[in-house]
C-alpha positions, 0 to 999 in steps of 0.5 A, a space after each residue: 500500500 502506498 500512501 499519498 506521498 508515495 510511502 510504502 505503508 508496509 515497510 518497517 518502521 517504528 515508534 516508540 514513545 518513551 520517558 527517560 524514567 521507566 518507573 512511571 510516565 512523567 510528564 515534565 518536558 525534559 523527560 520527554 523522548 521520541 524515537 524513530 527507527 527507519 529503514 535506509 530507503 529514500 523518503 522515509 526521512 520525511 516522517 522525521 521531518 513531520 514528526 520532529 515539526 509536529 514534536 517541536 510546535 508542542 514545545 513552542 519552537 517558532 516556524 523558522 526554526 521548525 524549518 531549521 530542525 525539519 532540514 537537519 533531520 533530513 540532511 542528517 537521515 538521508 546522509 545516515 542512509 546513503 553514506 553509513 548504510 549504503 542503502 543496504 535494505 536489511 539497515 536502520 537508521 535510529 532517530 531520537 529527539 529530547 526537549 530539554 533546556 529550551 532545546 531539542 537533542 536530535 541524535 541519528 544513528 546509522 550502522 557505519 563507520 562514521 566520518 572519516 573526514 569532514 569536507 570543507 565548505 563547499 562553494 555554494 556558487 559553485 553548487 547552485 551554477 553546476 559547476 560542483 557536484 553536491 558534496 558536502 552541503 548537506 553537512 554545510 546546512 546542518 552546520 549552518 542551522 544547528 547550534 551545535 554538531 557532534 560528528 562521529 559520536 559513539 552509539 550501539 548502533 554504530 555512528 552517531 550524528 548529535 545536533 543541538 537547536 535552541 529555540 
């Protein structure tokens, strides 16, 4: 089945829902934890995208900044699935959101081996004329819009990316 944005409703994919304590449900805002695990196939990085702007206007984040945070998750998820799981179909990417401080952690885990190396800026002009393939500006905006970035965080998964939008 195929839904209106032309997602296989089928596939795997996963919710979870959970609090930071597992003595009881809380409902204090910085105990509040989404998510997401998907599989490594184009599109599905939508979900997290609608998902962390439905998750962030619960918390009051302007619509600039739910922009901010829909770019990130994509950029991020999209890396995660293209260069850590290299599309492998039997891979995960793991997608967490904390609010927390008036900011929300976005963690995204793939199964890789992380970054070798962080490209330099690429040169938007460059980019936008053709001249340059696309390399590297999917971390350029992440860089860009999150307030912070870690690259090549350990996780159980295997890489982690962790960013930091403030509201």
């Amino acid at each position: 089945m195929i839904d209106p944005i032309g997602i296989d409703c089928h596939a795997r994919i996963r919710f979870i829902f959970s609090s930071m304590r597992e003595d009881k449900m809380t409902t204090s805002l910085n105990e509040r934890v989404v998510k997401l695990i998907l599989p490594s196939t184009i599109g599905y990085e939508r979900i997290a995208m609608s998902s962390l702007a439905s998750f962030a206007a619960m918390y009051d984040f302007s619509p600039g900044r739910i922009e901010d945070l829909k770019t990130v998750v994509a950029e991020a998820a999209i890396n995660a699935m293209q260069h850590g799981n290299k599309w492998r179909p039997d891979t995960e990417v793991h997608i967490l959101f904390d609010f927390f401080d008036n900011a929300i952690q976005i963690s995204v885990s793939d199964e890789g081996e992380g970054i070798k190396e962080v490209l330099p800026k690429p040169d938007i002009d460059r980019i936008v004329n053709q001249l340059d393939p696309p390399v590297g500006f999917g971390i350029y905006l992440i860089r860009k819009l999150a307030d912070e970035v870690e690259f090549n965080a350990a996780s159980e998964n295997g890489h982690c990316l962790k960013m930091v939008i403030k509201k």
